[in-house]
C-alpha positions in Angstrom: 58.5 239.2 45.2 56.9 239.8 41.6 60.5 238.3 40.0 60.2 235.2 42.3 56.7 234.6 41.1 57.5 235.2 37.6 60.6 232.6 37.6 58.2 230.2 39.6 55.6 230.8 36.7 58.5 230.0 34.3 60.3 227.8 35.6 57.0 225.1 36.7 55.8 224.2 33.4 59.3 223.8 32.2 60.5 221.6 35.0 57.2 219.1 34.1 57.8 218.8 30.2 61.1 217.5 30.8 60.5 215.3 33.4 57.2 213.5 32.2 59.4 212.6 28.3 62.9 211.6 30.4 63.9 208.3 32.0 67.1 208.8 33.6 69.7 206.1 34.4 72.4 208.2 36.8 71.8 210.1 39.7 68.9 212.1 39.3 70.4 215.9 39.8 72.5 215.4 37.4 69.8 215.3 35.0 69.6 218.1 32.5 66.0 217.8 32.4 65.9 218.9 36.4 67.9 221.1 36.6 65.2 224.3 36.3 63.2 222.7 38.7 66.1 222.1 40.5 67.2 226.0 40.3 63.9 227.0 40.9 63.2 225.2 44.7 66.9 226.2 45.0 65.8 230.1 44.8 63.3 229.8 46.6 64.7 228.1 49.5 67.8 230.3 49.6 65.3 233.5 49.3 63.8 232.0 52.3 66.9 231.3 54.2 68.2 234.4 53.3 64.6 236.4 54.6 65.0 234.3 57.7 68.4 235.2 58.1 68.5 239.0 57.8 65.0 239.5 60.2 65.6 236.8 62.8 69.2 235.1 63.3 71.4 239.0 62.4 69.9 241.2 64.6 70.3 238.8 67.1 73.6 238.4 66.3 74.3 242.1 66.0 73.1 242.7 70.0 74.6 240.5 71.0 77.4 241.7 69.6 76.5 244.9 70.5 76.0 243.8 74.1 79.6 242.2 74.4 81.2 245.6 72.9 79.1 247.6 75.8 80.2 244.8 78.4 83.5 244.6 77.2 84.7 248.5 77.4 82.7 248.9 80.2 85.0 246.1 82.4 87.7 248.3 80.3 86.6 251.4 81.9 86.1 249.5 85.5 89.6 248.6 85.0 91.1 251.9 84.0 88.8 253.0 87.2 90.8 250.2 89.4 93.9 250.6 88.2 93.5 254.4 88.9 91.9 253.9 92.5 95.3 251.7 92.6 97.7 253.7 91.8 96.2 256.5 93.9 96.0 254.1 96.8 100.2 253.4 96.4 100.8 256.9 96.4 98.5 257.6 99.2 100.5 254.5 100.6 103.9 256.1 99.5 103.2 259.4 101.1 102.4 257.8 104.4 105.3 255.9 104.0 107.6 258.7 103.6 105.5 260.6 106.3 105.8 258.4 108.5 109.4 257.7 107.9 110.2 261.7 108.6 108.2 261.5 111.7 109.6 258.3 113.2 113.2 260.3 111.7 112.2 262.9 113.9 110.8 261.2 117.0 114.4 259.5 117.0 116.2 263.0 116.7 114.4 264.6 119.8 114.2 261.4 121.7 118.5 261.5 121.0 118.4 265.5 122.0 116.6 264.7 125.2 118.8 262.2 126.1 121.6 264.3 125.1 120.4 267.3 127.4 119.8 264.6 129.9 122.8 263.3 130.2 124.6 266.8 130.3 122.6 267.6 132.9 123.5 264.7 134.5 127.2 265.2 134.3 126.7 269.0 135.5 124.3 267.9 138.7 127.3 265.2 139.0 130.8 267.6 138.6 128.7 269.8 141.0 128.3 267.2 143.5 131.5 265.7 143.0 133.2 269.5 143.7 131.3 269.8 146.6 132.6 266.6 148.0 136.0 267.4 146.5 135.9 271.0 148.9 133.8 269.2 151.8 136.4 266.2 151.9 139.6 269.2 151.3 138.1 270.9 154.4 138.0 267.9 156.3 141.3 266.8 155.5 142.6 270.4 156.0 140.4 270.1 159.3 142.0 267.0 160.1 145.5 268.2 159.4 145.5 271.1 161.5 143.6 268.6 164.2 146.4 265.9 164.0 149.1 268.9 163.7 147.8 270.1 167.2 147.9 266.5 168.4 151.5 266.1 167.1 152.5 269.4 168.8 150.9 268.5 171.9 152.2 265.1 172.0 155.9 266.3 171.0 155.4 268.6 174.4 154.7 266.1 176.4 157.1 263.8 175.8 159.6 266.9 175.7 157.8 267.3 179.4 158.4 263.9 180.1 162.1 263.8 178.8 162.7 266.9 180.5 161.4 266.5 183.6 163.1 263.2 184.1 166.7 265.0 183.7 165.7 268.3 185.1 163.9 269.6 187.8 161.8 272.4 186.8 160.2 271.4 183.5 159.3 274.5 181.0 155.9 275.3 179.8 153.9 274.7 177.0 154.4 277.8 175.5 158.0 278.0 175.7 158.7 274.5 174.5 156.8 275.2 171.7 157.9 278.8 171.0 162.0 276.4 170.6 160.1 273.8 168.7 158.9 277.0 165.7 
């Protein structure tokens, strides 16, 4: 501050010895006669600029700055945070998925093993009925043979009676017609 007073002391008689003796025609800064006053008002209002500067307008500047930096890694951290939750979610997802694909894999394999047994039982309880309609039916037919065999035999007698007892007077019995008929 002691400099700036000193070039102010300087400079101010200076800047008035010049101008009082000078009639310019052109544009007055361009006047040599000026100029210290010129540099002088120039010092001081760039010293003042400058003071205003560097206590009000840069720290200021410099949290605000700061405050972006902060706000700006911390969405970059809420980010890295998401994407992380994210990717944890897909596998999560991914495992279920493949879970889920196993189970329904093996839901489908008993449910087909089941239906399997099922059906062999099925034909078993079926071949087992059918066999004992096969034998029942085989007995009735064998029944039915040895019924319509009888019938045959008996018939054949009769009309051997009949035959017989139209040509001959004493007709034979059963028993010997059918002991010729063996």
């Amino acid at each position: 501050m002691k400099f700036f007073l000193k070039i102010f002391i300087f400079v101010l008689p200076l800047s008035g010895a010049y101008a009082e003796g000078q009639k310019s025609a052109g544009l007055p800064q361009m006047d040599i006669s000026t100029f210290p006053s010129q540099l002088f008002w120039l010092i001081i209002t760039f010293t003042a600029l400058y003071l205003f500067m560097w206590k009000f307008v840069i720290p200021r500047l410099s949290t605000t700055i700061e405050e972006r930096k902060d706000k700006i890694s911390n969405d970059i951290n809420d980010a890295e945070n998401l994407n992380s939750e994210a990717s944890k979610i897909l596998e999560n997802y991914d495992d279920k998925m493949n879970s889920a694909s196993l189970e329904s894999n093996e839901i489908v394999s008993s449910s087909k093993a089941t239906m399997n047994e099922y059906l062999d039982k099925l034909k078993k309880d079926n071949e087992i009925k059918i066999n004992a309609m096969i034998t029942e039916s085989e007995k009735k037919i064998h029944q039915q043979k040895q019924q319509s065999e009888q019938e045959i035999k008996k018939a054949t007698i009769d009309t051997i009676k009949s035959i017989v007892s139209k040509y001959v007077e004493s007709v034979p019995s059963d028993d010997e017609i059918s002991k010729k008929l063996n």
